[in-house]
C-alpha positions in Angstrom: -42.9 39.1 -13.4 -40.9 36.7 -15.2 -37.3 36.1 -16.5 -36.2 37.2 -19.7 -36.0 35.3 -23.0 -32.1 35.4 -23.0 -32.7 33.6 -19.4 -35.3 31.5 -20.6 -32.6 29.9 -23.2 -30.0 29.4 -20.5 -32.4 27.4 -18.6 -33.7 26.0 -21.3 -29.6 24.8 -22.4 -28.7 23.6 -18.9 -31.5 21.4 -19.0 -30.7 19.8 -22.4 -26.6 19.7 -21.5 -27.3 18.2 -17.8 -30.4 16.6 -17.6 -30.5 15.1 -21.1 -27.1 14.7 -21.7 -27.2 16.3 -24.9 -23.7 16.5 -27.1 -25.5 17.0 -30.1 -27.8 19.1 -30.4 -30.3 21.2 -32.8 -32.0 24.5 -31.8 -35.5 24.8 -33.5 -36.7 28.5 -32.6 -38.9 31.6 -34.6 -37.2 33.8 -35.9 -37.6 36.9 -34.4 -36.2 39.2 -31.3 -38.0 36.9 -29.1 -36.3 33.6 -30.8 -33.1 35.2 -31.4 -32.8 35.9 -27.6 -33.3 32.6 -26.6 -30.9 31.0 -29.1 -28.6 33.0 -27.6 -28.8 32.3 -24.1 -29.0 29.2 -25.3 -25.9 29.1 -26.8 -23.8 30.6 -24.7 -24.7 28.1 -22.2 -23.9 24.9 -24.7 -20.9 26.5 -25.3 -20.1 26.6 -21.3 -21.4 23.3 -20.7 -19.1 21.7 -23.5 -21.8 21.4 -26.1 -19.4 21.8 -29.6 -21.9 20.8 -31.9 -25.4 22.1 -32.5 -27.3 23.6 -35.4 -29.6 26.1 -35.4 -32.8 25.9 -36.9 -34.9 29.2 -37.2 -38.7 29.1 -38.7 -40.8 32.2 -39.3 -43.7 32.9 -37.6 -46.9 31.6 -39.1 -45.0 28.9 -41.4 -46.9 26.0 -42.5 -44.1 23.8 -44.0 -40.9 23.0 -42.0 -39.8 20.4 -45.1 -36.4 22.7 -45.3 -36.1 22.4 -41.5 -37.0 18.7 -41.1 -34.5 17.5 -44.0 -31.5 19.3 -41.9 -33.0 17.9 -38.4 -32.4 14.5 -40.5 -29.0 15.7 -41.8 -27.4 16.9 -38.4 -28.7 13.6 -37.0 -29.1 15.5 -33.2 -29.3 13.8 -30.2 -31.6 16.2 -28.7 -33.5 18.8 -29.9 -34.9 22.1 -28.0 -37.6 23.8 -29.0 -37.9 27.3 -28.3 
């Protein structure tokens, strides 16, 4: 047994918002149904916990060059960044 991927990002969020103090922040997840799930947990927990701005950064599966993802990473300037 084990929690969903929707509650896998909620956790996930509250961690980043509470523990890490993160006002900033930038969601690097696959995207898929699996990804997708826990960006939106995720979300809907930044959004509870105050969190305005974040930017999400999907990758498909089996990618070998995050060069488009890195250069917005560097644009948004986060300070924190979950992986999912």
């Amino acid at each position: 047994l084990r929690t969903s991927y929707l509650e896998n990002g909620h956790m996930l969020a509250l961690f980043v918002a509470k523990d890490l103090k993160g006002k900033k922040v930038a969601f690097f997840y696959q995207d898929d149904a699996w990804g997708k799930n826990l960006f939106k947990g995720a979300k809907y927990e930044f959004v509870k916990a105050g969190v305005t701005q974040f930017l999400d950064i999907p990758y498909i599966s089996n990618s070998i060059s995050f060069v488009q993802q890195a250069e917005a990473l560097k644009k948004f300037n986060p300070d924190a960044i979950a992986l999912f």
